[in-house]
C-alpha positions in Angstrom: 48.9 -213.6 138.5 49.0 -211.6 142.0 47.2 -212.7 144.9 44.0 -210.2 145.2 42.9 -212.0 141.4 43.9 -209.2 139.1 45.9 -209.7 136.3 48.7 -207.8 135.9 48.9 -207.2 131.9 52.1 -208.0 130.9 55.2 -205.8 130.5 55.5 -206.3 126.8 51.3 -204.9 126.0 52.0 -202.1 128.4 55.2 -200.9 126.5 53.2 -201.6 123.0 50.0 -199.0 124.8 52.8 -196.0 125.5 53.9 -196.6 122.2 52.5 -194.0 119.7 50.6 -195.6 116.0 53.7 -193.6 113.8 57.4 -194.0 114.7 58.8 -190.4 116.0 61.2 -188.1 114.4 64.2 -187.7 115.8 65.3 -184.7 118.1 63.0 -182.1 119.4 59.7 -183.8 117.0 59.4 -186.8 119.0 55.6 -185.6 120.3 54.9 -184.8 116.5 53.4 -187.3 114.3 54.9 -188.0 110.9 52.7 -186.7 108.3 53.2 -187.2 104.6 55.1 -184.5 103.1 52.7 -183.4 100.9 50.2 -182.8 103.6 52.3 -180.9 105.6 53.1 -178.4 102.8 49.0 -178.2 102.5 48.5 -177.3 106.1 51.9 -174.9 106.4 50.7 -172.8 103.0 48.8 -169.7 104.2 45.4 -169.5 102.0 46.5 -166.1 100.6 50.6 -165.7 99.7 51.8 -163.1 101.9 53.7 -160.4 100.8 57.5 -160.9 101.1 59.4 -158.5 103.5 62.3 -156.6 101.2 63.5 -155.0 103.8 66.8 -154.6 103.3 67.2 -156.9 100.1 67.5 -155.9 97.0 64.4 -156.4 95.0 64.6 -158.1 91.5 65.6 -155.5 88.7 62.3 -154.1 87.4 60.7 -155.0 84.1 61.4 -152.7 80.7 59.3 -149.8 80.3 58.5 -149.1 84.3 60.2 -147.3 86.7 60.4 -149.0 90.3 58.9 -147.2 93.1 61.4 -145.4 95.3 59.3 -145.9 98.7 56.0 -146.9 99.9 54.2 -150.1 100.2 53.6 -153.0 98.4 51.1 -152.7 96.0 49.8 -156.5 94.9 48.4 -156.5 91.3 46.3 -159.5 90.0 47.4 -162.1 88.3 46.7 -161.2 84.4 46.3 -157.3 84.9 49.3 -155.6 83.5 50.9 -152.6 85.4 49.9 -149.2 84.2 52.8 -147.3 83.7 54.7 -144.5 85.8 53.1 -141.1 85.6 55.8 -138.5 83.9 57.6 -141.5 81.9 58.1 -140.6 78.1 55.6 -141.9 75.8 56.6 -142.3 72.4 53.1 -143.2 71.0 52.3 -142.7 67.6 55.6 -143.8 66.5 56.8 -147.0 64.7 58.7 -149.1 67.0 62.4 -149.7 66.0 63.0 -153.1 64.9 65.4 -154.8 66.6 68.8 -157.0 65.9 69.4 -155.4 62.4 73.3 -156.6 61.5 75.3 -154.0 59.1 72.9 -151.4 59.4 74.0 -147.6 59.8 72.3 -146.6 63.8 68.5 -145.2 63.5 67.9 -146.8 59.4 66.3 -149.5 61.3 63.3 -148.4 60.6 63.6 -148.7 57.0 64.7 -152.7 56.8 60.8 -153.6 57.3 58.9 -150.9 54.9 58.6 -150.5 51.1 56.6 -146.9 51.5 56.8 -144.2 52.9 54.5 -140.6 53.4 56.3 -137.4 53.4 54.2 -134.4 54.9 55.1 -130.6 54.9 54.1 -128.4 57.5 51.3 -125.7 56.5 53.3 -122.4 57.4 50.3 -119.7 58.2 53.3 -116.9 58.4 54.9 -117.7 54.9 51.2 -118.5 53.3 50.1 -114.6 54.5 53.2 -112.6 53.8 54.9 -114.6 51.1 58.0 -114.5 54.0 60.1 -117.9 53.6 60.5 -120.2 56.2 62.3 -123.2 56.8 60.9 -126.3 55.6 59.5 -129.0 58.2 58.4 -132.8 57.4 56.9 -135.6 59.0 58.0 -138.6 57.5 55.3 -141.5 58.0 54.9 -144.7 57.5 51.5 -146.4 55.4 49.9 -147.2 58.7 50.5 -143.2 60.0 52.7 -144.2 62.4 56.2 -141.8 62.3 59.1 -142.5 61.6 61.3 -139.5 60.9 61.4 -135.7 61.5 62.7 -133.5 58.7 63.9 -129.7 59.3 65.3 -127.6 57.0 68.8 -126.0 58.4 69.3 -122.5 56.2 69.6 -118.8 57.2 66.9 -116.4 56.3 69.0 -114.2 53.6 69.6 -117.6 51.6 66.0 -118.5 52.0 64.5 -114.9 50.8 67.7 -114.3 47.9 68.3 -117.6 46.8 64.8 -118.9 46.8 64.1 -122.4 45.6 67.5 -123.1 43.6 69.2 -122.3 47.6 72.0 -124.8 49.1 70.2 -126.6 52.0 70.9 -129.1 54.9 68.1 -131.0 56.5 68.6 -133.2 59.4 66.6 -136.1 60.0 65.7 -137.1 63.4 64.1 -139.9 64.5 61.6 -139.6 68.1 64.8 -139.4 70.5 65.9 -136.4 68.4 68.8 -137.8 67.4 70.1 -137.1 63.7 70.2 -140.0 62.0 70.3 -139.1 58.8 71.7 -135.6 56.7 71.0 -134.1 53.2 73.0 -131.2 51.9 73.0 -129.6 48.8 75.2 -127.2 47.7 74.2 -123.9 45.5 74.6 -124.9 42.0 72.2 -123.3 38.6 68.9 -125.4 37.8 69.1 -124.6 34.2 69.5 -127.3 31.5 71.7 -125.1 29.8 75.0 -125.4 32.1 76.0 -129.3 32.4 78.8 -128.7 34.0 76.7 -127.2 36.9 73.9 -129.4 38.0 72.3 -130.2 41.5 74.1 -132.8 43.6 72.8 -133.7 47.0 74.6 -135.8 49.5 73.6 -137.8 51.9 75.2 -139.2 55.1 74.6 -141.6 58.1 75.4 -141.0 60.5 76.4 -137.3 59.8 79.7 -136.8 58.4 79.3 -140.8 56.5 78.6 -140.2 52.8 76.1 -143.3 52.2 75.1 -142.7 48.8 74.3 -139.5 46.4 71.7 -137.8 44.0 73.1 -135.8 40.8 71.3 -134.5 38.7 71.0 -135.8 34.5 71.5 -133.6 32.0 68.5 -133.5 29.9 66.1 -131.0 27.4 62.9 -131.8 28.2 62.5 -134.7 31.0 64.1 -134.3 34.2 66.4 -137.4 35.5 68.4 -138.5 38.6 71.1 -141.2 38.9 71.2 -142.8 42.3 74.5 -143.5 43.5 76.0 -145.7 46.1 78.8 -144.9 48.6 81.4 -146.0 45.9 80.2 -143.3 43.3 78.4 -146.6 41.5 75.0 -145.5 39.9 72.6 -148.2 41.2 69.0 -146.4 40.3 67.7 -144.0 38.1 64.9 -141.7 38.4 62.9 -140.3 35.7 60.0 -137.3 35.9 57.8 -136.6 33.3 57.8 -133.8 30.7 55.4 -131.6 32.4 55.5 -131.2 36.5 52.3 -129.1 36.5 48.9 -131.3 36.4 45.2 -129.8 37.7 43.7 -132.1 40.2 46.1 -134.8 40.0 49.3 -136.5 41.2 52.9 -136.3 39.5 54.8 -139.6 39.4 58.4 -139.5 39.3 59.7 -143.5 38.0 62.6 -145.2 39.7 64.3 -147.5 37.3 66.7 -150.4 38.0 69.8 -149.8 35.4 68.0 -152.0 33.1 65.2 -149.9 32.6 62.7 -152.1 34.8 60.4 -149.8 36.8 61.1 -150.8 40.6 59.4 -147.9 42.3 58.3 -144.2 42.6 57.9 -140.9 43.8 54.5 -139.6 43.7 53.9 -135.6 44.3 50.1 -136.0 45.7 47.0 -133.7 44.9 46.7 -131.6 48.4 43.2 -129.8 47.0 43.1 -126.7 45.3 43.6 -124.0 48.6 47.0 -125.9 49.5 48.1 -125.9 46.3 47.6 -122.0 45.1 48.5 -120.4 48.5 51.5 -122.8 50.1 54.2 -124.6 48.9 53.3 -127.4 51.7 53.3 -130.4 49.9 52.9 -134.3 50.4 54.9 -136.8 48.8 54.9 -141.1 48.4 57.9 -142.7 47.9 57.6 -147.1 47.2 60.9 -148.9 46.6 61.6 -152.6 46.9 61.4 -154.2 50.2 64.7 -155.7 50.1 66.7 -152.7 49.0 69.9 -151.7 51.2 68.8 -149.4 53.8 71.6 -147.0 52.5 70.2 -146.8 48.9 66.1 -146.0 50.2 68.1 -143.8 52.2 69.3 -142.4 49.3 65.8 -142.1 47.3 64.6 -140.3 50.5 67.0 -137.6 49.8 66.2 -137.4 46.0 62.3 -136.7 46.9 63.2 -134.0 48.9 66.1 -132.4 45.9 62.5 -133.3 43.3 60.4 -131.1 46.0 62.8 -128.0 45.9 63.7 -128.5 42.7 60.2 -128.3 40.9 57.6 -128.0 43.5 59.2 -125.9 46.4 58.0 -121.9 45.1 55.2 -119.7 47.2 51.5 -118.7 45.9 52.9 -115.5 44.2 55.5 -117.1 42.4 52.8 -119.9 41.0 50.2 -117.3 40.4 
């Protein structure tokens, strides 16, 4: 105690005042309290996240189907609204989207692993249903939900067209929405008539062009046309069978597609386009059904024979059927 009366507090409460409540952090943080990690990161985190500086870092690799932005600023979408997409990118709507992953399939038959049916439209040509003037055939090959699948041109020069008329040799390439061919038909110029065996129709068909996959050839018959369907080995695997009479008022022609045993397994159908189509064009529409687990190579096959069955009975002009 000193001598005026005060009390001197002692040396050990006024070290324990100058000390702070929390023990410091080593370094330069000694005036800086220790705060529990997880409140720190509360008070550090902005309330809205700022937008990261990429200058001069390469941005992450941008998502399929969009096309990154060359220069400009950052444009910050909300979370749950997708980006629209870049003007001038190819759409390809309208079209059935290629499945993917398909082992031992032939490049662009994709599409044909996951359908049983397809619709095969001709294109109304105004210049051949006025002047009776051929032209070369055009198809869109659909799916049953009118989504496309295939494009179908007729390759042939204008002298065999006019001269040869319907019993003409053809090649028709069939591209899919990237214009690629992906499949090809070719027939060669051989007689129609039941008379001459030794000369009927073949058609062949390859994928990817120059890859005989299977082939069409024509039966010999007297009164009801037939087909035998025939694999890559010369092996006939289906047979197709028409009926008698190919010309029916106001209704459709079915054409059967028989397993070996005789078991019907699918068709071609020549639909009813309405009276006008009918009389003045040779634009026609066509249904093909096959089994779902078929080999892409045979249906690719059967695609071929519907088009050798629409030149072969239902391919002539207004004139010719008036």
């Amino acid at each position: 105690m000193a001598e005026n009366g005060e009390k001197v507090p002692p040396q050990n409460e006024s070290h324990a005042a100058n000390a702070p409540i929390y023990p410091s952090l080593g370094g330069g943080d000694a005036e800086k309290p220790l705060i529990p990690q997880q409140q720190q990161q509360q008070q550090q985190q902005p309330a809205y996240p700022m937008v990261p500086s990429n200058a001069g870092v390469p941005g992450p690799p941008a998502p399929p189907g969009y096309m990154p932005l060359a220069q400009g600023p950052v444009i910050m979408t909300q979370p749950g609204i997708p980006m629209q997409p870049i003007l001038g990118q190819q759409q390809n709507s309208g079209w059935m989207p290629v499945p993917q992953g398909i082992p031992n399939c032939p490049p662009g038959l994709e599409y044909l692993t996951s359908i049983d049916q397809l619709l095969v439209h001709q294109k109304v040509e105004l210049l051949e249903a006025f002047t009776g003037f051929e032209t070369a055939n055009k198809y869109t090959v659909m799916n049953t939900l009118g989504q496309k699948v295939y494009w179908a041109l007729e390759d042939t020069g204008c002298c065999n067209r006019m001269c040869c008329g319907t019993a003409r040799a053809f090649d028709i390439k069939i591209l899919d929405n990237f214009q690629n061919e992906v499949l090809h038909f070719s027939r060669g110029l051989r007689c129609k008539s039941c008379c001459f065996p030794c000369c009927l129709q073949k058609l062949e068909v390859s994928a990817p062009p120059g890859n005989v996959i299977g082939t069409v050839e024509q039966q010999w018959t007297l009164f009801c046309p037939g087909f035998n369907i025939k694999d890559r080995d010369g092996k006939t695997v289906l047979v197709i069978k028409g009926p008698c009479c190919q010309c029916t008022l106001c209704g459709d022609v079915k054409f059967r597609i028989l397993a070996t045993d005789g078991t019907e397994v699918g068709k071609v159908t020549k639909q009813w386009t309405g009276l006008a189509q009918e009389y003045f064009t040779d634009a026609d529409n066509f249904g093909i059904a096959f089994p779902m687990n078929l080999d892409v190579r045979v249906k690719a096959t059967l695609l071929g024979a519907l088009f050798l069955i629409d030149y072969m009975f239902f391919e002539s002009t207004g004139k010719s059927k008036r």
